[in-house]
PLY file of the C-alpha trace (Angstrom):
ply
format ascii 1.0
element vertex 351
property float x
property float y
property float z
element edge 350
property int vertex1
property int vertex2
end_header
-15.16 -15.31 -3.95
-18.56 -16.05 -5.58
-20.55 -15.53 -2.67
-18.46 -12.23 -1.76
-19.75 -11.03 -5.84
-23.72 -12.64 -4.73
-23.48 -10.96 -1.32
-22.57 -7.38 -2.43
-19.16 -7.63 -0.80
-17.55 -6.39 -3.54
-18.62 -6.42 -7.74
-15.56 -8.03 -8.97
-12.10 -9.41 -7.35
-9.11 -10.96 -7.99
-7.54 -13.82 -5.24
-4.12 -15.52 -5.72
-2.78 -17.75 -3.04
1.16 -18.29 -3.80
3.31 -20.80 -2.38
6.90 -20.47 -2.09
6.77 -17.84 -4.92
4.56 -20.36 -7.52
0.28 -19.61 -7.90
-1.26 -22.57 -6.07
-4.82 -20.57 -6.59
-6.18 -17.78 -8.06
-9.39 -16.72 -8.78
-11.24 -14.17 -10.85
-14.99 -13.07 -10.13
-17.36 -10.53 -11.23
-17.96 -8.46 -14.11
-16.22 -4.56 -14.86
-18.76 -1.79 -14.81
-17.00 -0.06 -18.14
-17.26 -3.11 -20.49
-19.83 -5.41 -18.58
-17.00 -8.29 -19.34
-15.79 -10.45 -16.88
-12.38 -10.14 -14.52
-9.01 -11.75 -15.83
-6.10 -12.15 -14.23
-5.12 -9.17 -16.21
-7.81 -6.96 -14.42
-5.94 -3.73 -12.56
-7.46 -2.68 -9.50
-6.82 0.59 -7.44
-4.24 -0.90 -5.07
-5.24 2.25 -2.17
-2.96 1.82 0.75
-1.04 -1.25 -0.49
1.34 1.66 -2.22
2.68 2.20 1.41
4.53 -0.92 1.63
4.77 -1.61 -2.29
6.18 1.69 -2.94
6.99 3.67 -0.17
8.67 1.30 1.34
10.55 -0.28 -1.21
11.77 3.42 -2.04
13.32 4.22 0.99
14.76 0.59 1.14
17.17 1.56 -1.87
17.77 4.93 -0.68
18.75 3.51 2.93
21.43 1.26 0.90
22.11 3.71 -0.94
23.68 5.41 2.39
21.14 8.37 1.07
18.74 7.93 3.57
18.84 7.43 7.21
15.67 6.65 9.23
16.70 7.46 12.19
17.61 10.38 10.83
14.96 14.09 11.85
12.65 14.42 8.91
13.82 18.38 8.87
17.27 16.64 7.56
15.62 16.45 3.97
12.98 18.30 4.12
13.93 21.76 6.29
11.05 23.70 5.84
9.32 20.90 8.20
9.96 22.43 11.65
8.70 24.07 14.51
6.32 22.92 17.67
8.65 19.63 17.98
8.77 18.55 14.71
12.60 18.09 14.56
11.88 15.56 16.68
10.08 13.59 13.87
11.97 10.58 12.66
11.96 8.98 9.29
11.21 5.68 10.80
8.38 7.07 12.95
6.70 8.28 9.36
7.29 4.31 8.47
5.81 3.27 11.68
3.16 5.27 11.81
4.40 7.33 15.60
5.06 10.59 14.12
2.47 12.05 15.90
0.98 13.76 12.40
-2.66 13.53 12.30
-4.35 10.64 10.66
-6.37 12.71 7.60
-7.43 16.33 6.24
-9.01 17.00 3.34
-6.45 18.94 1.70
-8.31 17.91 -1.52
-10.61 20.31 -0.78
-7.67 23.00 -1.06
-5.80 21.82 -4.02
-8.47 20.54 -6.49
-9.54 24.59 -7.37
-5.31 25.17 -7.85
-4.09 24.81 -10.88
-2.06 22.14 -11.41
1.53 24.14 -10.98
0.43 25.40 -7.67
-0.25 22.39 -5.90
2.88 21.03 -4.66
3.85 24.56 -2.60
0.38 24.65 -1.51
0.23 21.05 -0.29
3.98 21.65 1.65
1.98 24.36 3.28
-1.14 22.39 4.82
1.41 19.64 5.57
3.22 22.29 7.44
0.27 23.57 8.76
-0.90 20.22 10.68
0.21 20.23 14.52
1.56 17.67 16.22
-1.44 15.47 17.94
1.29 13.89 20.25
4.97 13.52 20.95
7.07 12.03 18.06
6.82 8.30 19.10
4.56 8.61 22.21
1.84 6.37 20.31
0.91 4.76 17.04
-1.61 6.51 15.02
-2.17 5.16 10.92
-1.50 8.55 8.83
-1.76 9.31 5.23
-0.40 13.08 6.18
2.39 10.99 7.40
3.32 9.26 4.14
2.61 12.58 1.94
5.55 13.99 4.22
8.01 10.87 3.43
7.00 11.68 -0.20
8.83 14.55 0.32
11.60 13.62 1.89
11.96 10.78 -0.69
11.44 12.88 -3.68
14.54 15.74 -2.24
16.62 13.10 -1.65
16.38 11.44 -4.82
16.08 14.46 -6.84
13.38 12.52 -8.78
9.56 11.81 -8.75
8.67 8.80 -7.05
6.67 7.02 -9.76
10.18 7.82 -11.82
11.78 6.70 -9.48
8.82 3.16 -8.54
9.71 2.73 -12.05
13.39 2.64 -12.58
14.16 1.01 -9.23
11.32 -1.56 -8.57
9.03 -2.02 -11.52
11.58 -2.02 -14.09
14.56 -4.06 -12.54
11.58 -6.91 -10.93
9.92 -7.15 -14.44
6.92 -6.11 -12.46
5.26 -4.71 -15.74
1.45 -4.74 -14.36
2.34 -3.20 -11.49
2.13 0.84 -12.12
0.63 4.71 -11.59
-2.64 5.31 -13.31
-0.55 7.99 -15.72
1.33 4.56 -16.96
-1.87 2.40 -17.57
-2.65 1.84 -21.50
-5.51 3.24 -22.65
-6.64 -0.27 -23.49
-6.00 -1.83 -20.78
-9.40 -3.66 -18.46
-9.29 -1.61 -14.89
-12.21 -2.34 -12.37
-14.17 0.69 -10.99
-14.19 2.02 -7.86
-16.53 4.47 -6.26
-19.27 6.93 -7.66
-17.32 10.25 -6.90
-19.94 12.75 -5.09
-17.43 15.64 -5.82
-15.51 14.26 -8.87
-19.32 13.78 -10.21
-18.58 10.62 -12.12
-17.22 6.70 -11.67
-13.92 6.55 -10.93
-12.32 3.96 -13.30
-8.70 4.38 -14.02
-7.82 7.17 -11.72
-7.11 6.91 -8.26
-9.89 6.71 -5.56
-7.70 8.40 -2.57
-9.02 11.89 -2.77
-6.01 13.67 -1.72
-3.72 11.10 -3.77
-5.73 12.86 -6.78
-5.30 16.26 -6.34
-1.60 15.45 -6.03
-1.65 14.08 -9.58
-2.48 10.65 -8.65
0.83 10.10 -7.89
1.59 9.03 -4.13
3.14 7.28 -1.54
-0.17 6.87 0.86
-1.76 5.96 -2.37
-1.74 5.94 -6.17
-0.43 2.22 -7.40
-2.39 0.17 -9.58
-1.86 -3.74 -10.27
-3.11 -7.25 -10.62
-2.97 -10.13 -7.91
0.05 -11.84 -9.58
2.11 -8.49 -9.67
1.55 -7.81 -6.15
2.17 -11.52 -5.09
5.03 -11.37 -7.12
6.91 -8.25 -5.09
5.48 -9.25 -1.99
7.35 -12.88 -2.01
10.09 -11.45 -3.56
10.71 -9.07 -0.48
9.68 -11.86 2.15
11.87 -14.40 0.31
14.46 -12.13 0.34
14.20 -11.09 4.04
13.93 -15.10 4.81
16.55 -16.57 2.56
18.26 -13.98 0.22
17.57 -13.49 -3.90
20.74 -13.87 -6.04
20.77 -10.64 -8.25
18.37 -8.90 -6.58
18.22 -5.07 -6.04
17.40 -4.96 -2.44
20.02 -6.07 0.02
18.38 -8.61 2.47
19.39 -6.96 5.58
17.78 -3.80 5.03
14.55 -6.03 3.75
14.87 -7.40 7.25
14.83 -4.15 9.14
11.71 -2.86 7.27
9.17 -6.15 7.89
10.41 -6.66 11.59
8.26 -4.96 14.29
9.48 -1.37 14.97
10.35 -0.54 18.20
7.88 -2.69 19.98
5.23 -0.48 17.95
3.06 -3.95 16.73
4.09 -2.33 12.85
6.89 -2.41 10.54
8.48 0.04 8.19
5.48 0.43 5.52
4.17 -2.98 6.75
1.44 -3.53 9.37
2.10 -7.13 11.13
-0.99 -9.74 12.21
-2.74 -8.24 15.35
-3.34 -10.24 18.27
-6.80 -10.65 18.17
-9.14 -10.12 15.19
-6.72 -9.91 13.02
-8.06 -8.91 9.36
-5.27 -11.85 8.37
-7.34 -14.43 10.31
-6.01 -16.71 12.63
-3.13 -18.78 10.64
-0.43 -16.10 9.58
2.09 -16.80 12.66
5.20 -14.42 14.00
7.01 -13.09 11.34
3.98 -12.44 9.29
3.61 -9.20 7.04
0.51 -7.74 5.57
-1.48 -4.21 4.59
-4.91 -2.96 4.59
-6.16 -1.14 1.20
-8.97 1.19 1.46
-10.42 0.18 -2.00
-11.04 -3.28 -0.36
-7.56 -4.63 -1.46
-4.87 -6.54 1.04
-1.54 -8.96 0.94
-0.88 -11.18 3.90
2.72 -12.94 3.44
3.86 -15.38 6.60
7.78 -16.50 5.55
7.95 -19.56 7.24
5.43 -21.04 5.51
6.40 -19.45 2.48
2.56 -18.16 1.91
1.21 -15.03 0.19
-2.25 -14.02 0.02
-3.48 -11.59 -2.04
-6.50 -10.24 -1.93
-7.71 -7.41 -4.81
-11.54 -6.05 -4.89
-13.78 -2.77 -5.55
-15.28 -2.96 -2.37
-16.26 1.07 -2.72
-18.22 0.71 -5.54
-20.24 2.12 -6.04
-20.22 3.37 -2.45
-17.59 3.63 0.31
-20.32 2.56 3.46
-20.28 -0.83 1.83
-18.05 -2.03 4.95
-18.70 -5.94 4.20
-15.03 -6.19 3.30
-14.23 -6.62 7.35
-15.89 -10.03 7.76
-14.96 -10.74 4.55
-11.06 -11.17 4.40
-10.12 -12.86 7.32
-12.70 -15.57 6.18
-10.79 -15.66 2.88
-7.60 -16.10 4.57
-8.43 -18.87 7.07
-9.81 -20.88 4.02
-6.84 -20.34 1.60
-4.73 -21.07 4.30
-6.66 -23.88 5.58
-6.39 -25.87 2.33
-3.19 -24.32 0.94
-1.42 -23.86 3.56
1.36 -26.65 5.07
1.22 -27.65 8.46
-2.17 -25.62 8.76
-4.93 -27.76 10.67
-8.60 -26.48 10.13
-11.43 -26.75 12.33
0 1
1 2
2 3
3 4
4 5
5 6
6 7
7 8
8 9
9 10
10 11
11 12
12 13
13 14
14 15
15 16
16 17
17 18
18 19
19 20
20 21
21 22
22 23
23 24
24 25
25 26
26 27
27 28
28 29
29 30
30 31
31 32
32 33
33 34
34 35
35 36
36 37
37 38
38 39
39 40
40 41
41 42
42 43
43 44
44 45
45 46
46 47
47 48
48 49
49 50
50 51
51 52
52 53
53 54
54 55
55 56
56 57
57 58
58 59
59 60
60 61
61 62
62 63
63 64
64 65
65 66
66 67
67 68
68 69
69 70
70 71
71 72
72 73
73 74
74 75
75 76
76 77
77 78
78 79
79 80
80 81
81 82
82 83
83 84
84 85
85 86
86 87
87 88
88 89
89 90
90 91
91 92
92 93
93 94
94 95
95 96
96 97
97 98
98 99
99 100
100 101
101 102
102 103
103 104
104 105
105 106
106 107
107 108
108 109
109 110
110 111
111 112
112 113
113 114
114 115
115 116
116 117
117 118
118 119
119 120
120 121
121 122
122 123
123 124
124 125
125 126
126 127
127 128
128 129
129 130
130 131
131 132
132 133
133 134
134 135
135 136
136 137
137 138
138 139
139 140
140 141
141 142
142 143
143 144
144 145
145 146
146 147
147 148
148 149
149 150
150 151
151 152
152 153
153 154
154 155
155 156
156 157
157 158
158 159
159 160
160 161
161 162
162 163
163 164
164 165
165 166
166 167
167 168
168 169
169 170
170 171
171 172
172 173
173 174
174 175
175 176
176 177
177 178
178 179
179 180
180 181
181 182
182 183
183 184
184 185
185 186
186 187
187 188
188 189
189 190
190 191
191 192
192 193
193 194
194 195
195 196
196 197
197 198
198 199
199 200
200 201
201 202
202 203
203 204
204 205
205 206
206 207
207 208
208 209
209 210
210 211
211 212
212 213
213 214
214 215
215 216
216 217
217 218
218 219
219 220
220 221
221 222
222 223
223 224
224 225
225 226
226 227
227 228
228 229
229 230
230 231
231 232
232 233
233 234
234 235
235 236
236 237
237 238
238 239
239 240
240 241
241 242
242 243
243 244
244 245
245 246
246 247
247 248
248 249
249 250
250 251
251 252
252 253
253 254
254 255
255 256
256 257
257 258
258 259
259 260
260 261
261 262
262 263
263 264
264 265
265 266
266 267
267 268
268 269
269 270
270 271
271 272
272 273
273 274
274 275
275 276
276 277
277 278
278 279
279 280
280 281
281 282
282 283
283 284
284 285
285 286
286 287
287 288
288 289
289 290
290 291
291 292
292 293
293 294
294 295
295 296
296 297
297 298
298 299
299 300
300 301
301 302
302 303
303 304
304 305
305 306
306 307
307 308
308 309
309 310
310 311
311 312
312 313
313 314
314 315
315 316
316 317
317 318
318 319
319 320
320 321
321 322
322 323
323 324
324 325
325 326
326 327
327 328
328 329
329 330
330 331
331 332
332 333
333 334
334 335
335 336
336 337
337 338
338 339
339 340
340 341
341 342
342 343
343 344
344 345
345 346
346 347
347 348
348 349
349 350
């Protein structure tokens, strides 16, 4: 972690290696650009894309129990003004899974940021609306923010509530997972590391969410928009894989729906919210076996969790700051993993 900090990988990060749900590591490096003091365990960082799984996903796992929501069910089900040029045939799962056939990105920012605030959410159903089909519903996998924005949707009209009410009430609240939030729920006080010199915000973003389009939406998201520490995302992570493994007395999530969002999806090499080790040059290196779960944040954040070892690897930097090209990050992680694993890991041999 030192020599990620001394190589320009990233200026400050947080590791925690967990083993059957207890810290076995964790490690704290670099300094935060707005009070030149060092990272605690306490540091928040912009969690990016981790708020698929952490959120997202956990979401629509308590509205699928609920008997609310079904994901085989069209997406035009809950929300109906999503139709036309074969978009009935959209599933809820294949928003999960990533086979929607919804295009990967647009710049809607560019749209909403001149709206006022008010007129965002109609405008943003319209550009959503707006975005063809690249491919049949389920033809192929393609990773989509547009995707998630949708489920948002669909999430938010079947719960008649706002998902970060909704984050908090159901996951944050009833886990205890207090450092685990929205930036409109971060105290004032409270130590966040930057992320990336804005060229159109015109300023350092510290505190408010780095996903562009997860901003103009009110930096509240389910493609993006979560902030946390190491421990608070080791701490859901294990509690969903534990769950899925063995079951959690008292816990709000009923284990078999756990177990239909981390298994692979339709032979689609993803779950539900959760992307799974790839073959080959993996970004979880080479020790997380079958049954392994994991996600990708843009920021230059990730969690790798493989059940039957009961491991969880979190990974939480600022990669993007103060620039986005800084693509170190790639050679970076698996390297991370292979070691923690290595000499945390049981029944893992190194070279």
């Amino acid at each position: 972690m030192n020599e990620g900090v001394a190589g320009g990988v990233f200026s400050c990060g947080q590791l925690v290696v967990m083993r059957e749900g207890k810290v076995v590591a964790e490690y704290c490096v670099g300094t935060l650009y707005s009070r030149n003091t060092g990272v605690t365990p306490e540091t928040l960082f912009d969690l990016a894309s981790l708020t698929k799984p952490l959120a997202a996903a956990t979401l629509a796992m308590r509205l699928v129990q609920a008997g609310q929501l079904d994901v085989e069910a069209p997406v035009c089900r809950y929300v109906p003004w999503f139709s036309g040029g074969h978009r009935e045939a959209v599933t809820i799962r294949q928003l999960l899974d990533h086979s929607s056939g919804l295009p990967a990105w647009r710049p809607f920012y560019e749209t909403l940021a001149p709206l006022a605030a008010a007129q965002r959410g109609e405008e943003l159903r319209r550009l959503i609306q707006g975005c063809p089909l690249e491919r049949a519903p389920g033809a192929a996998v393609c990773y989509s923010d547009i995707g998630f924005m949708l489920l948002k949707e669909g999430v938010e009209a079947v719960a008649v509530v706002d998902v970060r009410h909704q984050f908090n009430e159901v996951v944050r609240a009833p886990l205890g997972l207090s450092d685990l939030m929205y930036a409109i729920d971060i105290p004032g006080d409270r130590a966040v590391a930057a992320t990336e010199t804005c060229p159109w915000r015109a300023r350092t973003l510290c505190g408010e969410v780095h996903d562009d389009n997860a901003w103009a939406m009110g930096g509240v998201a389910l493609h993006a928009g979560l902030f946390g520490t190491a421990r608070a995302v080791g701490r859901l992570v294990w509690h969903l894989v534990a769950h899925h493994r063995d079951g959690v007395p008292g816990s709000p999530f009923r284990r078999e729906v756990v177990g239909s969002f981390l298994q692979e999806s339709q032979g689609r090499g993803r779950g539900m919210g959760f992307d799974l080790p790839s073959p080959e040059g993996s970004a979880s290196g080479r020790y997380f076996g079958p049954g392994s779960v994991g996600h990708l944040g843009f920021t230059g954040t990730s969690f790798w969790a493989d059940p039957s070892r009961g491991m969880v690897v979190v990974l939480l930097t600022n990669r993007v700051y103060p620039s986005r090209a800084n693509l170190a990050i790639r050679l970076f992680r698996p390297e991370v993993h292979d070691l923690a694993m290595e000499i945390y890991g049981p029944g893992v041999v190194g070279p």
